[in-house]
PDB file of N, CA, C and O in Angstrom, chain B, residues numbered from 101:
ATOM      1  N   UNK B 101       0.841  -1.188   0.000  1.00  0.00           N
ATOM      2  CA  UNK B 101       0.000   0.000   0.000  1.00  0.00           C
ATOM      3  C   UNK B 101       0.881   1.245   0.000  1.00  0.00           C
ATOM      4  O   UNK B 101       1.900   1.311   0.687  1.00  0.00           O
ATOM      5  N   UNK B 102       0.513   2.099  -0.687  1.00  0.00           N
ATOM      6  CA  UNK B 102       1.426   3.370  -0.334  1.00  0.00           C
ATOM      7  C   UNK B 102       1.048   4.431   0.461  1.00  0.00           C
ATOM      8  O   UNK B 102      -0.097   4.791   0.733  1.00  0.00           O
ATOM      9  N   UNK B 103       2.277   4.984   0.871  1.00  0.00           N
ATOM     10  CA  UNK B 103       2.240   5.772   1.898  1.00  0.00           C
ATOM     11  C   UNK B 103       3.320   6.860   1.668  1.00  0.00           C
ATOM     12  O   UNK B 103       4.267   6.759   0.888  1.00  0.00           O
ATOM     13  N   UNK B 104       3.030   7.923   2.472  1.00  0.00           N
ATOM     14  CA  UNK B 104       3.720   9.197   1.878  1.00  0.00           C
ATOM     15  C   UNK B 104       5.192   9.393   2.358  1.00  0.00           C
ATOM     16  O   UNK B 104       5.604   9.312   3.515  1.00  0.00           O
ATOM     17  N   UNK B 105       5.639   9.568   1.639  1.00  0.00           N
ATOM     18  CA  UNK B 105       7.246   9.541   2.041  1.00  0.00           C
ATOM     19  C   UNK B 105       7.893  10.711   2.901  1.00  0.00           C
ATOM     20  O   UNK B 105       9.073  10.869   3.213  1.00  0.00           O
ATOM     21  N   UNK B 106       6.698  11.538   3.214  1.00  0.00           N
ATOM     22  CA  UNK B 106       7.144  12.852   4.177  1.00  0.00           C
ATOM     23  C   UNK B 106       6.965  12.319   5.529  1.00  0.00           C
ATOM     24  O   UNK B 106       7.767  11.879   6.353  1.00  0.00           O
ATOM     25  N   UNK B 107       5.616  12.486   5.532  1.00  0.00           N
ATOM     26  CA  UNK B 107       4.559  11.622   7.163  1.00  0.00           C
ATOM     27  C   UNK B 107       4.401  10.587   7.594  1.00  0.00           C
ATOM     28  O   UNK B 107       4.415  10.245   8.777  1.00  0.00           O
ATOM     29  N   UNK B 108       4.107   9.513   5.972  1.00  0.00           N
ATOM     30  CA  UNK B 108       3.964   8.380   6.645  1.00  0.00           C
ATOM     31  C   UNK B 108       2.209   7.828   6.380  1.00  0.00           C
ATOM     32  O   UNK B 108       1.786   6.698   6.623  1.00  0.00           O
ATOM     33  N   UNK B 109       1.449   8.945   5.847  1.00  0.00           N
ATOM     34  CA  UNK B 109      -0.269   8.685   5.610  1.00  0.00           C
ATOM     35  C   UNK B 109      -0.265   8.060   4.728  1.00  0.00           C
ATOM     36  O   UNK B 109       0.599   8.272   3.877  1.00  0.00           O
ATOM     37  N   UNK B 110      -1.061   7.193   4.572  1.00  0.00           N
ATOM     38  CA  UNK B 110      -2.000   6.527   3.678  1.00  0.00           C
ATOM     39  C   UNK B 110      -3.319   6.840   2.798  1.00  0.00           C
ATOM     40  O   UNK B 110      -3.944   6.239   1.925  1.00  0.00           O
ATOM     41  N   UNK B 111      -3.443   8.245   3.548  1.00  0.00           N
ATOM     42  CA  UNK B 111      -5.322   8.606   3.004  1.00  0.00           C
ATOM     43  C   UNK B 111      -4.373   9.734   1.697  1.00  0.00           C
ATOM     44  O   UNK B 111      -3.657  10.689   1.996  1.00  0.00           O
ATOM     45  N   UNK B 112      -4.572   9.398   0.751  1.00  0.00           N
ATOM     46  CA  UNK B 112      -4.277  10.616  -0.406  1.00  0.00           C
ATOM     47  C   UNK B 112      -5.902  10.338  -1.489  1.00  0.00           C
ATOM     48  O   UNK B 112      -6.775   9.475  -1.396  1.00  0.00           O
ATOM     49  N   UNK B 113      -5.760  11.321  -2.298  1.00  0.00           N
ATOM     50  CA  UNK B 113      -6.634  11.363  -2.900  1.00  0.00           C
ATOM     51  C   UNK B 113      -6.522  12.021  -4.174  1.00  0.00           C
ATOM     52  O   UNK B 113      -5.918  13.092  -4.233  1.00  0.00           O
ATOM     53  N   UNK B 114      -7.115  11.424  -5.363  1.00  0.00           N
ATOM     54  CA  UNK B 114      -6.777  10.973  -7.066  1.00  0.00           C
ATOM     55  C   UNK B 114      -7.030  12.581  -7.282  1.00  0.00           C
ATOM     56  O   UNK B 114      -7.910  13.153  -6.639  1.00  0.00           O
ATOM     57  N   UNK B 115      -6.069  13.383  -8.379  1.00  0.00           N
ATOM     58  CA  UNK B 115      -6.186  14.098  -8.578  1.00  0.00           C
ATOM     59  C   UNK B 115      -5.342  14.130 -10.291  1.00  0.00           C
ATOM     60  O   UNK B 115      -4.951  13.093 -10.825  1.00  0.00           O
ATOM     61  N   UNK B 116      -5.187  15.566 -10.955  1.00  0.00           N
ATOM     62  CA  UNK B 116      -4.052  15.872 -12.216  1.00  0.00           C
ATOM     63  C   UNK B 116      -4.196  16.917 -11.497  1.00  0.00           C
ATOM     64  O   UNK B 116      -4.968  17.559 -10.784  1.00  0.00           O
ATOM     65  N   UNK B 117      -2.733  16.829 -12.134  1.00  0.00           N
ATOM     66  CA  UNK B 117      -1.530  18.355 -11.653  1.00  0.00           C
ATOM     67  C   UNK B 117      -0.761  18.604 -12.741  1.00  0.00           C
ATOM     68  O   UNK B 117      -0.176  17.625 -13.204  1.00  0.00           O
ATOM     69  N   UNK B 118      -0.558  19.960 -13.431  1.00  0.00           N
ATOM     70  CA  UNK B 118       0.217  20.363 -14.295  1.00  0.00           C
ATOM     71  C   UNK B 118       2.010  20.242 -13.201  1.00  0.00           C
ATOM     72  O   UNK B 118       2.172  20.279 -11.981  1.00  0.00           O
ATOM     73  N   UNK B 119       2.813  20.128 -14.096  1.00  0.00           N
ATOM     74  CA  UNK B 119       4.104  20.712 -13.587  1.00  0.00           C
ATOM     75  C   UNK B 119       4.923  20.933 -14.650  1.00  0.00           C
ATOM     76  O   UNK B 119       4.705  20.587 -15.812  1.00  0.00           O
ATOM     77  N   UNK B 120       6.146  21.687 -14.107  1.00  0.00           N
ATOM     78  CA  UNK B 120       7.146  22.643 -14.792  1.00  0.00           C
ATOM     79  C   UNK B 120       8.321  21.172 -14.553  1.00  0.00           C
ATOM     80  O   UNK B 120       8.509  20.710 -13.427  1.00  0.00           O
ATOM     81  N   UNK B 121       9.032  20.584 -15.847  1.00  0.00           N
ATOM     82  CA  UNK B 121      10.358  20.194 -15.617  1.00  0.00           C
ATOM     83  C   UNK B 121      11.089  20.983 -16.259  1.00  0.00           C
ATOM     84  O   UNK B 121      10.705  21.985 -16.861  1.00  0.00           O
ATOM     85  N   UNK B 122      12.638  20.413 -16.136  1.00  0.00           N
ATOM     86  CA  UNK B 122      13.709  21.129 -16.927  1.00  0.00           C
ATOM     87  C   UNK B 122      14.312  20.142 -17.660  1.00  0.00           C
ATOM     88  O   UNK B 122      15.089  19.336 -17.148  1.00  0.00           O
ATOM     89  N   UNK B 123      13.963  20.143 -19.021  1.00  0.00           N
ATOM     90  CA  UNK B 123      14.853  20.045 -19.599  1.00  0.00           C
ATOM     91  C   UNK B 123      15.630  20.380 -21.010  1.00  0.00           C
ATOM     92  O   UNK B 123      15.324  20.588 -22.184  1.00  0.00           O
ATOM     93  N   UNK B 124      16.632  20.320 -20.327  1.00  0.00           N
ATOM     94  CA  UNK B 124      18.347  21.068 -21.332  1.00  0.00           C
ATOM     95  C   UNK B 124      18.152  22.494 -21.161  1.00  0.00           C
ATOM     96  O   UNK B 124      18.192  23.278 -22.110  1.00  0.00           O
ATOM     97  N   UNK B 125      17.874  22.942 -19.584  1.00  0.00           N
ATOM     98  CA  UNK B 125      17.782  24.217 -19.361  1.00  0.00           C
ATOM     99  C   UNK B 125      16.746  24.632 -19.606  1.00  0.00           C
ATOM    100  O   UNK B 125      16.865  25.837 -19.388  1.00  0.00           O
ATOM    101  N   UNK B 126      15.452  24.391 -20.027  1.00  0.00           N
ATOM    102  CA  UNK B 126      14.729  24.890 -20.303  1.00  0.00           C
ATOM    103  C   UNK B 126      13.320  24.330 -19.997  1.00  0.00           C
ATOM    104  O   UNK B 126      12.877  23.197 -20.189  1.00  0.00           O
ATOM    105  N   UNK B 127      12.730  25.437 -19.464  1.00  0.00           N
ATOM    106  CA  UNK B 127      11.064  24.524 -18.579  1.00  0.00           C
ATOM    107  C   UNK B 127      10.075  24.637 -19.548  1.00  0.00           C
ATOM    108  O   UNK B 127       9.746  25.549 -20.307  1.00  0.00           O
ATOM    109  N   UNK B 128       9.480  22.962 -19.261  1.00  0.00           N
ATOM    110  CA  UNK B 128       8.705  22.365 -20.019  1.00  0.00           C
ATOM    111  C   UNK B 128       7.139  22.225 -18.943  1.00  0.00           C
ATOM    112  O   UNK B 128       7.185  21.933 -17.748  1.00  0.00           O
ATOM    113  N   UNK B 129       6.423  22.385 -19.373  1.00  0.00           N
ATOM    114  CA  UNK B 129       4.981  22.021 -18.460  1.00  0.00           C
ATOM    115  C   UNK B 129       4.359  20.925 -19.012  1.00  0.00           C
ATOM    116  O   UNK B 129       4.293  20.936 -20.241  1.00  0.00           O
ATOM    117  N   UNK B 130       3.884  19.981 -18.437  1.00  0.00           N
ATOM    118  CA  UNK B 130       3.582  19.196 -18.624  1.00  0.00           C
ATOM    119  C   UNK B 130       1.993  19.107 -17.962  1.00  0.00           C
ATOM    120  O   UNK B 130       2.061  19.100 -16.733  1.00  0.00           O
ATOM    121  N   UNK B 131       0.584  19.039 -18.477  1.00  0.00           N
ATOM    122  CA  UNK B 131      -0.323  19.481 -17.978  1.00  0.00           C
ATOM    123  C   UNK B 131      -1.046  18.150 -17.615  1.00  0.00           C
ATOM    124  O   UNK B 131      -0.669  17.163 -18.248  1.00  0.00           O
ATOM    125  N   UNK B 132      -2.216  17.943 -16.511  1.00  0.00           N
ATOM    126  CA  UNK B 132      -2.959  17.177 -16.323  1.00  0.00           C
ATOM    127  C   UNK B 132      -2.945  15.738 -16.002  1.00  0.00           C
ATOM    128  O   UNK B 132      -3.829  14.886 -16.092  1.00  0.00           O
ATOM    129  N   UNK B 133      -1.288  15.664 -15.466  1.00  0.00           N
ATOM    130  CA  UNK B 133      -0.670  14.397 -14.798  1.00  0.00           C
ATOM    131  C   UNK B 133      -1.590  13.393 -14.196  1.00  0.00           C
ATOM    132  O   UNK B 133      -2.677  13.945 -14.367  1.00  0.00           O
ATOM    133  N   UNK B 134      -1.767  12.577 -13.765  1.00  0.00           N
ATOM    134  CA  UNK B 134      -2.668  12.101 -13.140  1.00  0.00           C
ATOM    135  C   UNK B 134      -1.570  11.558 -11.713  1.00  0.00           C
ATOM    136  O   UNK B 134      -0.396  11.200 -11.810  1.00  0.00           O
ATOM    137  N   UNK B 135      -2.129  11.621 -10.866  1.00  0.00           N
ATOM    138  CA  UNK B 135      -1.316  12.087  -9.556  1.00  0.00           C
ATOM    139  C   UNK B 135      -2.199  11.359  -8.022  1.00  0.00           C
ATOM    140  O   UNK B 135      -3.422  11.269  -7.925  1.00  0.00           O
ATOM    141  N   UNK B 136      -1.519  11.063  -7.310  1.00  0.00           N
ATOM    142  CA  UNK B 136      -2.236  10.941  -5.669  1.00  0.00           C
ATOM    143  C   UNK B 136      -1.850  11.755  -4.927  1.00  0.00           C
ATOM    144  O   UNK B 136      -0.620  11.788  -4.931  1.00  0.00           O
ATOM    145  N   UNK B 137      -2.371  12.573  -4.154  1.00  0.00           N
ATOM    146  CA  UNK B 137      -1.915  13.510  -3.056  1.00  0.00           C
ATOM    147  C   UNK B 137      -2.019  13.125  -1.923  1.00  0.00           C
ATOM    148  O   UNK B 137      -3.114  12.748  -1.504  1.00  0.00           O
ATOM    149  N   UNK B 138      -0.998  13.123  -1.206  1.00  0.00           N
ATOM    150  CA  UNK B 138      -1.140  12.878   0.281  1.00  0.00           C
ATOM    151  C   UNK B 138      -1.797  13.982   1.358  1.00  0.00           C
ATOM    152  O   UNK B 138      -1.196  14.977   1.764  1.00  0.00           O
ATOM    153  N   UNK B 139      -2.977  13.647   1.682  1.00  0.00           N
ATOM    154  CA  UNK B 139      -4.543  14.048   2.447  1.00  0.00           C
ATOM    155  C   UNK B 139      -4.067  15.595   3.637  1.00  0.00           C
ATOM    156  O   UNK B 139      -4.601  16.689   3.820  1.00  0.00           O
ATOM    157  N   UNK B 140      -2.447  14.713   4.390  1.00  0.00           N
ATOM    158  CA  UNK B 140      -1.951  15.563   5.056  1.00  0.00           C
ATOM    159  C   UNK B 140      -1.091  16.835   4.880  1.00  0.00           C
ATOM    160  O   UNK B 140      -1.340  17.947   5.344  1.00  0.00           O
ATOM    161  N   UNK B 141      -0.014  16.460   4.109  1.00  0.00           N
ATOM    162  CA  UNK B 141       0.553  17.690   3.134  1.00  0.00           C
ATOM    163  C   UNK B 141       0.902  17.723   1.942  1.00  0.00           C
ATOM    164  O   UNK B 141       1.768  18.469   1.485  1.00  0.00           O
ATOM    165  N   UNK B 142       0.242  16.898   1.321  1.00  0.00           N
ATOM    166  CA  UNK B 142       0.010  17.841  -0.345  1.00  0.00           C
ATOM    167  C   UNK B 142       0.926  17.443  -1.023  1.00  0.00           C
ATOM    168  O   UNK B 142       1.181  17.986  -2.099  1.00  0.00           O
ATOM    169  N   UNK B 143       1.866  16.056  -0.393  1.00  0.00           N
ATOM    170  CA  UNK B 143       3.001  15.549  -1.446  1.00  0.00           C
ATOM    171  C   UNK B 143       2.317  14.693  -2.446  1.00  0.00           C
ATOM    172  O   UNK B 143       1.619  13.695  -2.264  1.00  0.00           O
ATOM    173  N   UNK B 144       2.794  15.516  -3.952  1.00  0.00           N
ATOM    174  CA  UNK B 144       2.197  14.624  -4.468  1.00  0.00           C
ATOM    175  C   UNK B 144       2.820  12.990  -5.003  1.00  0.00           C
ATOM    176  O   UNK B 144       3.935  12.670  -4.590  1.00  0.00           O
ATOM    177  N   UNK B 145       2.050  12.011  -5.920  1.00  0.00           N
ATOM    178  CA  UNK B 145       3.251  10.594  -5.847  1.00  0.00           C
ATOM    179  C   UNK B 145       2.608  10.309  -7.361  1.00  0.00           C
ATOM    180  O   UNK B 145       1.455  10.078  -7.726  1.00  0.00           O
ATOM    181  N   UNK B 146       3.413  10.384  -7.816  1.00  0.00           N
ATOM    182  CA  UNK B 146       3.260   9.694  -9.584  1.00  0.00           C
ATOM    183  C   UNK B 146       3.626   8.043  -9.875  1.00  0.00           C
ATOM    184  O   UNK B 146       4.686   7.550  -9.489  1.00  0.00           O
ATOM    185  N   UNK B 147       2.758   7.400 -10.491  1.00  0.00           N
ATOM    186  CA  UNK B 147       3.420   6.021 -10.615  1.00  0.00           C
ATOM    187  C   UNK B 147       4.060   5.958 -11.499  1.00  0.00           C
ATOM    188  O   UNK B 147       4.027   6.658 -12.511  1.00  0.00           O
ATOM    189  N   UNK B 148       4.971   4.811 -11.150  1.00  0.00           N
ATOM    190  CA  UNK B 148       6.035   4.662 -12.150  1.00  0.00           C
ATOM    191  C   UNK B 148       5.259   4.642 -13.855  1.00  0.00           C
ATOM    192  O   UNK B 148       6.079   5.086 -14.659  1.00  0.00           O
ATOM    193  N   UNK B 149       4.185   4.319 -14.403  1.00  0.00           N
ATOM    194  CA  UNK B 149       3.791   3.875 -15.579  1.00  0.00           C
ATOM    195  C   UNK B 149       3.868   5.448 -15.907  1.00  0.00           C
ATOM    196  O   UNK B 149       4.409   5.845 -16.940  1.00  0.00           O
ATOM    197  N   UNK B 150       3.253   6.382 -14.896  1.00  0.00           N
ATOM    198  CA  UNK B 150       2.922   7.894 -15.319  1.00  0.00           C
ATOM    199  C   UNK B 150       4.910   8.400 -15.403  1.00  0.00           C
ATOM    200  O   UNK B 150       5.571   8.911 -16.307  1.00  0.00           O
ATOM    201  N   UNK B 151       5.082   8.183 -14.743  1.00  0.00           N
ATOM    202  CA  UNK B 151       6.752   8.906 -14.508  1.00  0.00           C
ATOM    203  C   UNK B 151       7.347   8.125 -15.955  1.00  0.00           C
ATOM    204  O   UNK B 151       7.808   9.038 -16.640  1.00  0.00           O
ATOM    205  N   UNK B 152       7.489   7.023 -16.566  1.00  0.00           N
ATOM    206  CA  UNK B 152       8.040   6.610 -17.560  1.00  0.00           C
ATOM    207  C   UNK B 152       6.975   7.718 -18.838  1.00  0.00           C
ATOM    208  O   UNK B 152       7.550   8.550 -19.540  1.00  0.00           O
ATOM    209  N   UNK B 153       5.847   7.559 -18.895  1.00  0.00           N
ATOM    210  CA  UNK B 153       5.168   8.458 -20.241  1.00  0.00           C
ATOM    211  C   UNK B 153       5.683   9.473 -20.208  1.00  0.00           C
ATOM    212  O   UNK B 153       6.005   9.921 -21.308  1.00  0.00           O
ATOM    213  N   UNK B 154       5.976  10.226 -19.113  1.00  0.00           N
ATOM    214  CA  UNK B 154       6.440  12.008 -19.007  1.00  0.00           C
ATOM    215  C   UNK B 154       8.215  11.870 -19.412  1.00  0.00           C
ATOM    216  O   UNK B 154       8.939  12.615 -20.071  1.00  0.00           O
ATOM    217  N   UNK B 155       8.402  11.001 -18.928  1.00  0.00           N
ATOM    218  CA  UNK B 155      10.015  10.367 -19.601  1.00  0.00           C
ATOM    219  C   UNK B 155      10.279  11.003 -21.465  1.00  0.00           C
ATOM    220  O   UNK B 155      10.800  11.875 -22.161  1.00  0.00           O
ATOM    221  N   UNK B 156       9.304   9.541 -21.466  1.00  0.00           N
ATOM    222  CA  UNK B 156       8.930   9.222 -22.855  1.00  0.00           C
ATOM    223  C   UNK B 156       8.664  10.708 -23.640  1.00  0.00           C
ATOM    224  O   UNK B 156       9.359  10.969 -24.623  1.00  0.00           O
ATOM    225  N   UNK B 157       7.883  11.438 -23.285  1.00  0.00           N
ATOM    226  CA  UNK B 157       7.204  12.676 -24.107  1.00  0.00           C
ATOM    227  C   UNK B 157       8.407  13.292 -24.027  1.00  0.00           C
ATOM    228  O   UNK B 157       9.091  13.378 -25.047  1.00  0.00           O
ATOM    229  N   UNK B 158       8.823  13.778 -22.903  1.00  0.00           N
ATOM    230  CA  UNK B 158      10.155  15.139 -22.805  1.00  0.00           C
ATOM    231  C   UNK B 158      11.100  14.712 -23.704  1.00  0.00           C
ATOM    232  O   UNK B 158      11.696  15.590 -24.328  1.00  0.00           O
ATOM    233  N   UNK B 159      11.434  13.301 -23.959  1.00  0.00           N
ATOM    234  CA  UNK B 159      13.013  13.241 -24.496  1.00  0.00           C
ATOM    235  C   UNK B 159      12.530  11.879 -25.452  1.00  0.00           C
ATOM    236  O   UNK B 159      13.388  11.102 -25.873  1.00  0.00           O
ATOM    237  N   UNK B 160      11.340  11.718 -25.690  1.00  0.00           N
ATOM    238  CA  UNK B 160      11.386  11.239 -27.568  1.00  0.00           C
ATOM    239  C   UNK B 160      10.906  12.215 -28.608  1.00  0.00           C
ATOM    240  O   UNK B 160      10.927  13.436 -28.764  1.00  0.00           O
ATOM    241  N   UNK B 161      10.585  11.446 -29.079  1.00  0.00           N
ATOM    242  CA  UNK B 161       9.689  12.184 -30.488  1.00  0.00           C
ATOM    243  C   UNK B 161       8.482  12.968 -30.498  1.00  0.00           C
ATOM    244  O   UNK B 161       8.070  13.524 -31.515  1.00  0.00           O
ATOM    245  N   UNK B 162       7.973  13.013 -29.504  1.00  0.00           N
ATOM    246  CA  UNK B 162       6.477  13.415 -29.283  1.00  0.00           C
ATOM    247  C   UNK B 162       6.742  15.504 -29.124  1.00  0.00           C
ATOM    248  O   UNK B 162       7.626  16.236 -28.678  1.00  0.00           O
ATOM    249  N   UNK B 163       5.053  15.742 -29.955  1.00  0.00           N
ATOM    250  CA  UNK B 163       5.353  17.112 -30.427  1.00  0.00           C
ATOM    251  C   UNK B 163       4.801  17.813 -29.104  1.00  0.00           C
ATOM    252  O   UNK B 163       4.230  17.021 -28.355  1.00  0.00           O
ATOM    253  N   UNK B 164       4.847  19.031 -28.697  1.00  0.00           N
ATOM    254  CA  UNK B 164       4.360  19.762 -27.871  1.00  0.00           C
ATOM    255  C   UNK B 164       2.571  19.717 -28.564  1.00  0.00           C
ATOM    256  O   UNK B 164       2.180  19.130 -29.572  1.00  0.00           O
ATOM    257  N   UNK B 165       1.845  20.491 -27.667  1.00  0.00           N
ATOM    258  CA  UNK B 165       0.267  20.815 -27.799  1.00  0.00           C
ATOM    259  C   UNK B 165       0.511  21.942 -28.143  1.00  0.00           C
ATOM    260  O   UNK B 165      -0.118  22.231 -29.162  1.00  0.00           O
ATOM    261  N   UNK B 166       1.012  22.576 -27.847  1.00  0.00           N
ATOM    262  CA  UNK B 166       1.185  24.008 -28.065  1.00  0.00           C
ATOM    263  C   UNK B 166       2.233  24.958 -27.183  1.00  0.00           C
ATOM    264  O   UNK B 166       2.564  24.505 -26.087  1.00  0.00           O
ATOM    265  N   UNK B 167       2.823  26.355 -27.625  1.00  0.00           N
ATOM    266  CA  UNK B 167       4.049  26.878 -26.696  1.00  0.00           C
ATOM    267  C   UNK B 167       3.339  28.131 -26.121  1.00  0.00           C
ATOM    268  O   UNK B 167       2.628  28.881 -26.789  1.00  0.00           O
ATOM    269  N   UNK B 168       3.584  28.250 -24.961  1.00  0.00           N
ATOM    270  CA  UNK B 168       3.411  29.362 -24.224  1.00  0.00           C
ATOM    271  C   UNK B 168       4.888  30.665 -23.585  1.00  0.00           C
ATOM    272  O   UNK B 168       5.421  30.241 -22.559  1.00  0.00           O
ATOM    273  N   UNK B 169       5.195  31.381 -23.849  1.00  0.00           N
ATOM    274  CA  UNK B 169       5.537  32.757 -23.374  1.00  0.00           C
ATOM    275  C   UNK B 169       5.737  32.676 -21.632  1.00  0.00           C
ATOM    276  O   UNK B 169       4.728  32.283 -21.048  1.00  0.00           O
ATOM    277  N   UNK B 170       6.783  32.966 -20.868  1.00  0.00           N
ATOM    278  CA  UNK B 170       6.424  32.764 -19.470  1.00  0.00           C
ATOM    279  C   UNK B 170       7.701  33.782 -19.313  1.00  0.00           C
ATOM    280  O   UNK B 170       8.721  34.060 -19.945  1.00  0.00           O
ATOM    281  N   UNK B 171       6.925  34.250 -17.873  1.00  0.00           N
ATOM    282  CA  UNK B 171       7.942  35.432 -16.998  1.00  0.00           C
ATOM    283  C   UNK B 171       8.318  35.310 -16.163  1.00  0.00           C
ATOM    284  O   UNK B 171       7.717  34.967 -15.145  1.00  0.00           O
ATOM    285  N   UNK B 172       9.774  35.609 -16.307  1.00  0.00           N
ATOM    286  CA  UNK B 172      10.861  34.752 -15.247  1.00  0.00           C
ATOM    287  C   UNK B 172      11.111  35.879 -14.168  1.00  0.00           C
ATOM    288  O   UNK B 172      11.060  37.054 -14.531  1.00  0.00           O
ATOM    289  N   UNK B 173      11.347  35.594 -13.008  1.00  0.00           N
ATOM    290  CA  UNK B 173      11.504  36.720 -12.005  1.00  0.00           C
ATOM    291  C   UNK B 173      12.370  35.911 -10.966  1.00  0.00           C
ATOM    292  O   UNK B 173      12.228  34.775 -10.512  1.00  0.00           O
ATOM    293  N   UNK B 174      13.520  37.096 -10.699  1.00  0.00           N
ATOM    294  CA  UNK B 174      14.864  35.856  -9.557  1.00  0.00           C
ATOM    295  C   UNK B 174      14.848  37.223  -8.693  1.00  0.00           C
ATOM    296  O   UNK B 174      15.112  38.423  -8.758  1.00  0.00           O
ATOM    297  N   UNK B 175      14.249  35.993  -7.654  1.00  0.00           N
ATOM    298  CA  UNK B 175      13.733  36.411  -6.126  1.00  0.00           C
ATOM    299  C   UNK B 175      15.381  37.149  -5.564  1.00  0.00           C
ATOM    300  O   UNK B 175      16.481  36.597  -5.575  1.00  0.00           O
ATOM    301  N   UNK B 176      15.076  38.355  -5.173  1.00  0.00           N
ATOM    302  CA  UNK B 176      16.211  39.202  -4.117  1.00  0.00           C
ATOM    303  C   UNK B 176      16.098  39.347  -3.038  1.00  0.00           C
ATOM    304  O   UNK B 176      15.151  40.090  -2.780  1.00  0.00           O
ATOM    305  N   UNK B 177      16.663  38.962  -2.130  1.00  0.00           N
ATOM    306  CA  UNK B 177      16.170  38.986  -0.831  1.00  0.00           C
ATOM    307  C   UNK B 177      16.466  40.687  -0.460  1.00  0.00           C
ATOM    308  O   UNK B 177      17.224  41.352  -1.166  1.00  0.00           O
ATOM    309  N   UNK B 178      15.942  41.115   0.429  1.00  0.00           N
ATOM    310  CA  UNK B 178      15.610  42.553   0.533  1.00  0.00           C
ATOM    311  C   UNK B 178      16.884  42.709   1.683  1.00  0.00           C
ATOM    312  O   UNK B 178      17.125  43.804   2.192  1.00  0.00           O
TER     313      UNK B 178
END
């Protein structure tokens, strides 16, 4: 059974989550993951079948959906 690798819970619940990877320097989003969240803090856990497709897409052949424009901002501490 799985359990969260922060806490230790068992209660998560089925969700998709977009995320940002990097790669070759450069961030890629990847939208509508299919994902479990852990109930207590929000870690999320991808299965291996999902973690190999997002593999697969970033670094084979497969085309983007479309490109988006994004604004980069590097935090200064005051």
């Amino acid at each position: 059974m799985l359990s969260c690798e922060t806490c230790g819970s068992k209660e998560f619940s089925e969700t998709f989550l977009d995320e940002i990877f990097q790669v070759e320097g450069r961030p890629v989003l990847v939208e509508r993951i299919p994902a479990k969240v852990c109930v207590q803090r929000g870690e999320a856990t991808f299965s291996r079948e999902t973690t190999e497709r997002i593999r697969q897409m970033l670094h084979g052949e497969h085309q983007p959906i479309r490109s988006i424009n994004v604004d980069v901002y590097a935090f200064q501490a005051s």
